[in-house]
C-alpha positions in Angstrom: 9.2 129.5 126.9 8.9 130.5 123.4 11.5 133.2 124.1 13.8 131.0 126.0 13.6 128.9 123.3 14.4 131.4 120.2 17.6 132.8 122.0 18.7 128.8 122.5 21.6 128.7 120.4 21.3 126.2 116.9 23.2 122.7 117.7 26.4 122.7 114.9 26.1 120.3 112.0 29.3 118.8 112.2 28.7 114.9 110.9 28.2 116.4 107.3 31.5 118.4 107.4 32.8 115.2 108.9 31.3 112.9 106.0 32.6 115.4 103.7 36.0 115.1 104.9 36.3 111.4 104.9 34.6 111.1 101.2 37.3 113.7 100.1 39.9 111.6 101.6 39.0 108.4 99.9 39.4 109.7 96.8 42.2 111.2 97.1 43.9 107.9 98.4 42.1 106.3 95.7 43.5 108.5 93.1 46.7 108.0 94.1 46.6 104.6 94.0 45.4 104.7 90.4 48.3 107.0 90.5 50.4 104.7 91.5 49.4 101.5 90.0 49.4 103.4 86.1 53.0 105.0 87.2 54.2 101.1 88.2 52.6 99.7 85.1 54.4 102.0 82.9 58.0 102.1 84.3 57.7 98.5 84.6 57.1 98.1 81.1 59.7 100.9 79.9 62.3 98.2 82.3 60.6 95.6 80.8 60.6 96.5 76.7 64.1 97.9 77.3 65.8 94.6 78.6 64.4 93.1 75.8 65.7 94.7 73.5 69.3 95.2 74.9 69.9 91.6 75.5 68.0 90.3 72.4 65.2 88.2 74.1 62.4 87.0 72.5 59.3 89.1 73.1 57.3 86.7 75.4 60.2 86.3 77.8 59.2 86.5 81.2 61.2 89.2 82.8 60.5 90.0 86.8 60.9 93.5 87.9 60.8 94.6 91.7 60.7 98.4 92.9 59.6 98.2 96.9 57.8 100.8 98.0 55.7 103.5 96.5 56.7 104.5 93.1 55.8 108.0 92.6 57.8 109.3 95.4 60.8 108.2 93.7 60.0 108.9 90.5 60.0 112.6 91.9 63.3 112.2 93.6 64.7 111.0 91.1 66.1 107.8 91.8 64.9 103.9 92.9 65.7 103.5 96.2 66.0 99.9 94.7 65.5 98.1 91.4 65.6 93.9 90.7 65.6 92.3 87.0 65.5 89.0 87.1 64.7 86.0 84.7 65.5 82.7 83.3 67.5 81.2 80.5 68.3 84.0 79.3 71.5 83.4 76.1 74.7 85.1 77.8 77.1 84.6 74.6 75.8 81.0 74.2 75.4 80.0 77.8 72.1 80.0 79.1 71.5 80.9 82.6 69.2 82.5 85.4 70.2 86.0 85.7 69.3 88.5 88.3 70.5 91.9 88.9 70.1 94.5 91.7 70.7 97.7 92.0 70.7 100.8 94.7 69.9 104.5 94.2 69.0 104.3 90.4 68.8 107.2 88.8 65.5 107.8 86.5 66.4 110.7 84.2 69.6 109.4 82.6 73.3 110.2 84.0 74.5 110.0 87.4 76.0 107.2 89.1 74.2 104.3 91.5 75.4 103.8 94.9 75.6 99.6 93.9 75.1 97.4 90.9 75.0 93.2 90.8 74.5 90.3 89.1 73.6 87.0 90.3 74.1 84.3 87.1 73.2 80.6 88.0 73.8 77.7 85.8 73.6 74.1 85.6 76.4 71.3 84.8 75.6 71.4 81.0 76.5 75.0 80.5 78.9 74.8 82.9 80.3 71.9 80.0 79.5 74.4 77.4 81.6 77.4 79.0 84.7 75.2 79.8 84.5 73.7 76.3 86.0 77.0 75.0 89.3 75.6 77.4 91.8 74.3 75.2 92.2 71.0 76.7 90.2 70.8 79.3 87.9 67.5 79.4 84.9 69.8 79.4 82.2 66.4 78.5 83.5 65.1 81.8 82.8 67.9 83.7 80.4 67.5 87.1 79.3 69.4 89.9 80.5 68.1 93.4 79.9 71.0 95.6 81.6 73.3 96.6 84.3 71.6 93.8 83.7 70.5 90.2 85.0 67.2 89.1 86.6 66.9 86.0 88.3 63.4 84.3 91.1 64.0 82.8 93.7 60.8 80.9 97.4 60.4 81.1 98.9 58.5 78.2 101.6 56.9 79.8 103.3 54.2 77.1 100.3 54.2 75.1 98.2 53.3 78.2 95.5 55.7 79.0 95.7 56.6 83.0 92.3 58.0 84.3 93.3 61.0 86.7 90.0 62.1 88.4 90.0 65.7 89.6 88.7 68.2 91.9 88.7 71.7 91.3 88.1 74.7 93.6 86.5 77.9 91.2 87.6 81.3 92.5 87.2 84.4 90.6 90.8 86.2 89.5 90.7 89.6 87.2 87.5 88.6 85.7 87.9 85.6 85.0 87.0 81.8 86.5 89.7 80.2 88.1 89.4 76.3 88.6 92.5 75.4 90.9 93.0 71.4 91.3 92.3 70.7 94.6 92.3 66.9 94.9 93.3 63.7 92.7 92.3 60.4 92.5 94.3 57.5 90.4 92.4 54.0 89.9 90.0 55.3 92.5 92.2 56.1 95.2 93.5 59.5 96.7 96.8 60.7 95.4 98.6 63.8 96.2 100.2 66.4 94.3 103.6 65.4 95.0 103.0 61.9 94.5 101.2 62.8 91.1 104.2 65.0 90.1 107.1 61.9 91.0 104.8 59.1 89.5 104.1 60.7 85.9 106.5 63.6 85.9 105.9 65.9 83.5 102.7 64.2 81.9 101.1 65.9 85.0 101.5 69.3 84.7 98.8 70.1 82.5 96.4 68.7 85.5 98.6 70.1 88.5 98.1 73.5 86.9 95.3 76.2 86.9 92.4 76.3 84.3 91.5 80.2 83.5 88.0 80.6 82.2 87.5 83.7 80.1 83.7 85.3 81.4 84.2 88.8 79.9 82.9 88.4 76.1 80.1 87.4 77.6 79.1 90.2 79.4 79.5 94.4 79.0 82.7 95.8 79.7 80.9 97.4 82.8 80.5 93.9 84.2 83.2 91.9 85.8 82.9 88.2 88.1 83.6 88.8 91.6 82.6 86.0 93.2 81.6 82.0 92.3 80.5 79.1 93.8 79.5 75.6 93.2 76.0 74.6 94.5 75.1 71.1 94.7 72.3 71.9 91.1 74.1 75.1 89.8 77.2 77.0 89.6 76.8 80.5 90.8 78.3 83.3 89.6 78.5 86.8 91.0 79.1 90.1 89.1 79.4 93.7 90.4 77.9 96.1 87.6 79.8 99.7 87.0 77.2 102.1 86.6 78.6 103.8 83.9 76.6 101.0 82.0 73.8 103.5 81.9 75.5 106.1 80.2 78.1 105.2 78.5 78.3 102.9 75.3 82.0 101.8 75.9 81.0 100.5 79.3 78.0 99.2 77.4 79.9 97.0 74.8 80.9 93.5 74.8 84.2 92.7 76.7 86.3 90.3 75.0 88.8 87.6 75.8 92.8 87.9 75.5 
């Protein structure tokens, strides 16, 4: 028996290997985590400290960044698969707004180009009055938001009598710049149309039958130009597509400005 029991072969200690194994792999998906986590804290501030100081914000602004998925990966690649910046009344030229961009396949080490760059810009009806106060006379204190139009009073002096012409005007975006086309009128409360504007006041009218161009660009970098706008029933919202030659180049990095 003592023979048949020395030539037994030893029963294999694998739970330790096992246990060893599984300790191993928590920490290295716990370093990687802190990996991760120190990696996201510090690009986020680099995004962060950088916005700041490019647009002039004051240091406790509260600026939202959003990278999905793992960090580090990218940051090896080379690029964000995504990237969103986006905060609140922030000053664009002396209009505040809510301002958020996204952008595709960012590069992280300078140069190169992104596969697709915007800008979402909402504002309410008082800076909508402050931007179209800059419209040489346009009745920009009148001004309301009657989605998907704006509504605008405007006065015909017609022997010394002022005529209240109410208006509503559809925004489009032309070039760069906002559009407001009239796109109905109301006299003394009642619907009017064109035509019948045009052969009651004549000439008089024009100025209201007529397009209102909003200049956007010397409010924004060169890089940046409207696309797209629409009237909400609390904000106007504006849409902007982002050359990404902004991240390169300090031409496409410089003010616009207004013919």
């Amino acid at each position: 028996m003592l023979a048949t029991d020395a030539g037994a072969p030893a029963p294999r200690r694998r739970w330790p290997w096992v246990v060893t194994l599984l300790v191993v792999g928590v920490l290295a998906a716990a370093a990687w985590f802190v990996g991760e986590y120190v990696a996201r804290g510090i690009v986020e501030r680099t995004i962060r400290e950088q916005v700041t100081r490019e647009l002039g914000l004051p240091a406790d602004q509260q600026i939202d960044i959003g990278i999905p998925g793992p960090i580090i990966p990218q940051l090896i690649v080379g690029s964000f698969a995504e990237l969103t910046i986006a905060s609140d009344d922030v000053s664009l030229g002396g209009l505040n707004a809510d301002v958020r961009v996204d952008a595709m396949d960012v590069p992280t080490r300078g140069g190169g180009d992104w596969s697709g760059g915007y800008a979402t810009v909402s504002f309410d009806e008082a800076q909508l009055q402050t931007l179209l106060s800059q419209v040489e006379g346009f009745p920009a204190e009148t001004v309301s938001l009657d989605a998907p139009d704006v509504a605008a009073d405007f006065e015909l002096q017609v022997l010394g009598i002022a005529v209240p012409v109410g208006v509503s005007l559809a925004p489009r975006a032309e070039g760069g710049d906002l559009v407001l086309s009239p796109a109905a009128f109301r006299v003394a409360g009642a619907e009017i149309t064109a035509d019948a504007l045009r052969d009651q006041f004549g000439l008089l009218a024009s100025p209201i039958l007529g397009d209102w161009n909003v200049c956007f660009a010397d409010r924004v970098p060169q890089a940046v130009e409207l696309t797209d706008v629409e009237v909400r029933r609390e904000a106007v919202v504006a849409r902007f597509e982002i050359d990404s030659a902004i991240i390169r180049d300090p031409a496409a990095q410089a003010m616009g400005t207004c013919a």
